[in-house]
C-alpha positions as CSV (number, residue, x, y, z in Angstrom):
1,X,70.2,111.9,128.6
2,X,67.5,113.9,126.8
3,X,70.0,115.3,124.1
4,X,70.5,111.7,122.7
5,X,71.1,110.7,120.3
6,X,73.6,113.2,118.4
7,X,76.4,114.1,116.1
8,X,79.5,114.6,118.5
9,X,83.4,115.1,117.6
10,X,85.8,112.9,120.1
11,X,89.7,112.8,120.7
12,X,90.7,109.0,120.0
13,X,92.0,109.2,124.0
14,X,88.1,109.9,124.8
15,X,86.7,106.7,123.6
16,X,87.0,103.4,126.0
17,X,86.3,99.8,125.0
18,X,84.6,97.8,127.3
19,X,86.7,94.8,128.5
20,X,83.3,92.5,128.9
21,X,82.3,93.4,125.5
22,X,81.7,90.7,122.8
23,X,85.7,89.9,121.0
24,X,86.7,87.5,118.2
25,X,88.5,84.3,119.0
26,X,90.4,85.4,116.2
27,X,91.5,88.9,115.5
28,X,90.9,90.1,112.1
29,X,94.4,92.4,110.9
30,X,93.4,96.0,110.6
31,X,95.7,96.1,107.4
32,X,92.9,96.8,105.3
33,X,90.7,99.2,107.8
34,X,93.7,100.8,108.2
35,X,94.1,101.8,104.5
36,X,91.3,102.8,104.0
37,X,91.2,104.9,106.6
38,X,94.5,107.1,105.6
39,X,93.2,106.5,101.4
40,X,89.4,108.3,102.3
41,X,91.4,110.7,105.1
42,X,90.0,109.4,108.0
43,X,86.5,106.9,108.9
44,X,83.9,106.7,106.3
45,X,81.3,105.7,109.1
46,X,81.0,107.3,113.2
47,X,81.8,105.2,115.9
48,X,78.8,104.6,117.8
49,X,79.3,105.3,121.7
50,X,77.5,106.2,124.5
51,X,78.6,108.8,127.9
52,X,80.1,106.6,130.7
53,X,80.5,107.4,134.5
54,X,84.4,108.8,134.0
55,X,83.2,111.8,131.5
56,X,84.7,109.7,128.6
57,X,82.7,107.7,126.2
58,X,82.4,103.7,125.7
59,X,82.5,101.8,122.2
60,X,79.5,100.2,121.4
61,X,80.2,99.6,118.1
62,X,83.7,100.4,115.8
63,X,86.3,99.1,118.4
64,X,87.9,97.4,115.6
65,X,88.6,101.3,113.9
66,X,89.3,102.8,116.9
67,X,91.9,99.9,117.0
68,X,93.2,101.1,113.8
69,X,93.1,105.0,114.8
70,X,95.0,103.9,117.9
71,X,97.7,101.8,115.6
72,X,97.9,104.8,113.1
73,X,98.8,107.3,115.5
74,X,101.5,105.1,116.5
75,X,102.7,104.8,113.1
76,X,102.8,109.1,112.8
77,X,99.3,109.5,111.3
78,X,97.8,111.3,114.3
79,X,97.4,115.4,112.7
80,X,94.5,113.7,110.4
81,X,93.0,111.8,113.3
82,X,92.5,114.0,115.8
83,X,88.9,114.3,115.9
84,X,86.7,111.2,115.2
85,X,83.2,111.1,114.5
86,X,80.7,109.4,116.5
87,X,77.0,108.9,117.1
88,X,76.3,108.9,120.7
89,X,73.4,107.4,121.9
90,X,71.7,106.7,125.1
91,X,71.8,103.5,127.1
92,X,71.3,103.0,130.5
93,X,73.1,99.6,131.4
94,X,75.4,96.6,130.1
95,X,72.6,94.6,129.2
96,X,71.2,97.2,126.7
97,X,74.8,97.9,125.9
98,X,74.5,94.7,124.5
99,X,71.5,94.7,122.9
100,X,72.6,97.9,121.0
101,X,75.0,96.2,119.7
102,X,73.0,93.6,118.6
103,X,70.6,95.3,116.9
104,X,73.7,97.0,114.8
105,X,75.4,93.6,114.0
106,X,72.7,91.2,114.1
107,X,72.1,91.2,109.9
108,X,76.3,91.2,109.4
109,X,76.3,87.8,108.7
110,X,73.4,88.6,105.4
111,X,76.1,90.7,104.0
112,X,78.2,88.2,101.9
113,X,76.4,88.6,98.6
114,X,76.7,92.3,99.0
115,X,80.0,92.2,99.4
116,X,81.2,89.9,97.0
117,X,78.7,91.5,94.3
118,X,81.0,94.3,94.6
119,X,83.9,93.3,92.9
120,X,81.8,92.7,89.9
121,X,80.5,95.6,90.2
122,X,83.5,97.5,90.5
123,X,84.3,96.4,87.1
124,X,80.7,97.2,85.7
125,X,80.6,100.7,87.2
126,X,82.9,101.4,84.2
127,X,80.5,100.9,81.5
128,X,77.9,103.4,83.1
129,X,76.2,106.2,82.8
130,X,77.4,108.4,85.5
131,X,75.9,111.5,84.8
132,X,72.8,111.1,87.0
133,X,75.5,110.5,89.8
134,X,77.5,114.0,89.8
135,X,78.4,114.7,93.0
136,X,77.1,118.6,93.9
137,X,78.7,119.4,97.1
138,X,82.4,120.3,96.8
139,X,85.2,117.8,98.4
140,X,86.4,120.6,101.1
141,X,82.8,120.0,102.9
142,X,82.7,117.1,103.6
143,X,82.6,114.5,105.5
144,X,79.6,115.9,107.5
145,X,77.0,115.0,109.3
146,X,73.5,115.6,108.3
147,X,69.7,115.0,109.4
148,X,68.0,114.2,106.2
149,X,63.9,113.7,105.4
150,X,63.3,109.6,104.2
151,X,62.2,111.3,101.0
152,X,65.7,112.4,100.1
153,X,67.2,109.7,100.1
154,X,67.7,107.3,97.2
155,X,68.8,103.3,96.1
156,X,70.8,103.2,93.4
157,X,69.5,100.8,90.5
158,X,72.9,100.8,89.5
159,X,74.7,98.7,93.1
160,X,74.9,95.3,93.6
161,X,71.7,93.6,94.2
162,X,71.2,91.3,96.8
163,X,70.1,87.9,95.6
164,X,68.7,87.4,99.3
165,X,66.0,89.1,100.6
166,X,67.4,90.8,103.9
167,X,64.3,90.2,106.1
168,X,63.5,93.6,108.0
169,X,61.2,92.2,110.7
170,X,64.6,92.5,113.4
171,X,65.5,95.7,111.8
172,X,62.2,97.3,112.1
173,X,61.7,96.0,115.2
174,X,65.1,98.0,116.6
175,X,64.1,101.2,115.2
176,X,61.4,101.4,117.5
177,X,62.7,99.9,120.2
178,X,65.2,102.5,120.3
179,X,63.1,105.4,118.8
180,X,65.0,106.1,116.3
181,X,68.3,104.2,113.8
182,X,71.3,103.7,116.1
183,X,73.5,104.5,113.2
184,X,73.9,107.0,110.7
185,X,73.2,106.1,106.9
186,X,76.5,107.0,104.7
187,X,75.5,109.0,102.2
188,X,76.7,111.5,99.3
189,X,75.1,114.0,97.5
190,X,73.7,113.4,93.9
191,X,71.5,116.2,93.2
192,X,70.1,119.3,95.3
193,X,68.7,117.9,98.1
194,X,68.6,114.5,97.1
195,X,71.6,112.2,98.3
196,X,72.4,108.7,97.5
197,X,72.9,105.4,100.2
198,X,76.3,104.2,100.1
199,X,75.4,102.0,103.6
200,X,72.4,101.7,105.4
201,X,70.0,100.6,102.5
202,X,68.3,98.2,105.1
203,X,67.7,100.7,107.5
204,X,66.4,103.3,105.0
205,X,64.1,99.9,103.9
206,X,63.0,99.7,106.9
207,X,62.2,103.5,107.7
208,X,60.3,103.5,104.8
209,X,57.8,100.4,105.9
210,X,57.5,101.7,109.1
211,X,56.1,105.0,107.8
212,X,53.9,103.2,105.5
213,X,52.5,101.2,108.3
214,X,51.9,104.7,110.0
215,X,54.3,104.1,113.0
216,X,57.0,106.2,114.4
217,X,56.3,109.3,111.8
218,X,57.5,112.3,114.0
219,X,61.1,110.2,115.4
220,X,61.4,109.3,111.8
221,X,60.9,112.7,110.2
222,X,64.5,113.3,109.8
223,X,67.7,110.3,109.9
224,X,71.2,111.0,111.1
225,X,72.9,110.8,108.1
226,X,77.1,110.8,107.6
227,X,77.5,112.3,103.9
228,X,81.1,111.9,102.4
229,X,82.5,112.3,98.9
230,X,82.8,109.9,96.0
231,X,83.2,111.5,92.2
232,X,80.7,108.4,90.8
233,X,79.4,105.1,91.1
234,X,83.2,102.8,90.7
235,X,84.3,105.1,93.8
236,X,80.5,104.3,95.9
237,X,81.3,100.8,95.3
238,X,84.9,101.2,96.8
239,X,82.8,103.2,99.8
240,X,81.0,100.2,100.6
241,X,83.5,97.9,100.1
242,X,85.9,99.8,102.2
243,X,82.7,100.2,104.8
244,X,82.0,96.3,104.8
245,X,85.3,94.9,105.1
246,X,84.8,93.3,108.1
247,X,81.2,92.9,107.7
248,X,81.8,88.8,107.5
249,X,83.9,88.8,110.2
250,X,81.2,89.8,113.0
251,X,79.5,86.6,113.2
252,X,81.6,85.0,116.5
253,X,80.6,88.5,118.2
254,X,76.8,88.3,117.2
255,X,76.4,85.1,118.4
256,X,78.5,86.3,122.1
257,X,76.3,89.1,122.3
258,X,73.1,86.4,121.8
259,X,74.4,84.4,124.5
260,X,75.1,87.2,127.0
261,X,71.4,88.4,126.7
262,X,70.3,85.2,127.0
263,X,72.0,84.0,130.3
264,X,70.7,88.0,131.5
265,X,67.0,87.0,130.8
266,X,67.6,83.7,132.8
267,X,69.1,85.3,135.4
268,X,66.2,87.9,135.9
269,X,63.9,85.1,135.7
270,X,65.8,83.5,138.5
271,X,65.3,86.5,140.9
């Protein structure tokens, strides 16, 4: 489809999971997603789906908060879940189904220093200088979803540094395999114009190499970007956390997805 990809507001009842998709042996609760969810009023990062055959749309990746939207609505919470956000991109069978999905999970299992970082740095965000981090964009607005230049986008010095180099090669690699990032970065605003990464630092890494190398400069010109609200650096560091949750959980899933593109490329071979 030669709108794709794009911003796009579903109903819960329009998005499908696969049944041949990559599971967990073992189920994760959705305590957790699910708090977070009603404590930020409603998902901190889009679903990414694509247009299937029945005019509905298939999960590529977020089944686990769909999951939790489905289990809240249940519970009474469905006025603040109406609408979802989603990123819909294009794909044109299961195979690349898979491989998008891939390409989204395939560094999860590099997130554990991140993510344990955090709770340190929870603690430090106390002791700092927040001023360079006012947010400028009133609550009300937001969530929304944005297309931002690379150059407004920042790293903060002041979140958890990773002790392990995330390599970018696979990352990089994606980006223009797909023409573009199959996610949106999470973002908030910090100054006019200028907005600060709360996810997707290894994407906007990656971006940024890429355009120094001189590839991909007119796909890259502008990032889909979800910007939500956080009042200073102690509430981005509850963002990510909130975001990455689950982030060590994904490894099972990576590894199915592997395996399923493997046997694919044997099969062709065999033909």
């Amino acid at each position: 489809m030669p709108d794709l990809p794009r911003f796009i507001l579903l109903k819960p009842s329009q998005l499908t999971v696969s049944l041949s998709f990559p599971k967990r042996e073992i189920e994760a609760p959705l305590s957790k997603l699910k708090q977070g969810i009603l404590e930020f009023g409603g998902l901190l990062r889009p679903i990414v789906v694509r247009p299937d055959e029945n005019n509905e749309y298939l999960v590529l990746d977020g089944r686990r908060r769909l999951k939790s939207v489905w289990e809240l609505q249940d519970e009474g919470h469905e006025k603040t879940l109406r609408w979802l956000p989603c990123f819909c991109v294009n794909s044109d069978s299961p195979r690349m189904d898979l491989e998008i999905f891939l390409s989204l999970n395939q560094h999860r299992m590099l997130l554990e220093t991140d993510y344990l970082h955090c709770f340190t740095g929870i603690e430090k965000a106390e002791g700092l200088d927040s001023s360079q981090f006012i947010p400028v964009i009133p609550e009300a607005e937001l969530p929304r979803f944005l297309h931002l230049k690379p150059s407004q986008l920042s790293i903060s010095d002041a979140f958890p540094a990773r002790e392990l180099k995330m390599p970018l090669a696979d990352i990089k690699r994606s980006i223009l395999r797909f023409g573009g990032l199959l996610r949106p970065i999470i973002v908030r605003a910090m100054a006019p114009d200028q907005y600060l990464v709360l996810d997707g630092t290894p994407e906007l890494m990656a971006v940024n190499e890429i355009i120094k190398e001189g590839g991909a400069q007119k796909t890259l010109r502008s990032l889909p970007c979800y910007c939500v609200y956080s009042d200073g650096p102690r509430m981005d560091l509850q963002l990510f956390l909130t975001i990455n949750d689950n982030s060590l959980l994904g490894s099972g899933e990576v590894l199915i997805a592997r395996s399923a593109i493997e046997k694919s490329n044997k099969s062709d071979k065999g033909k």
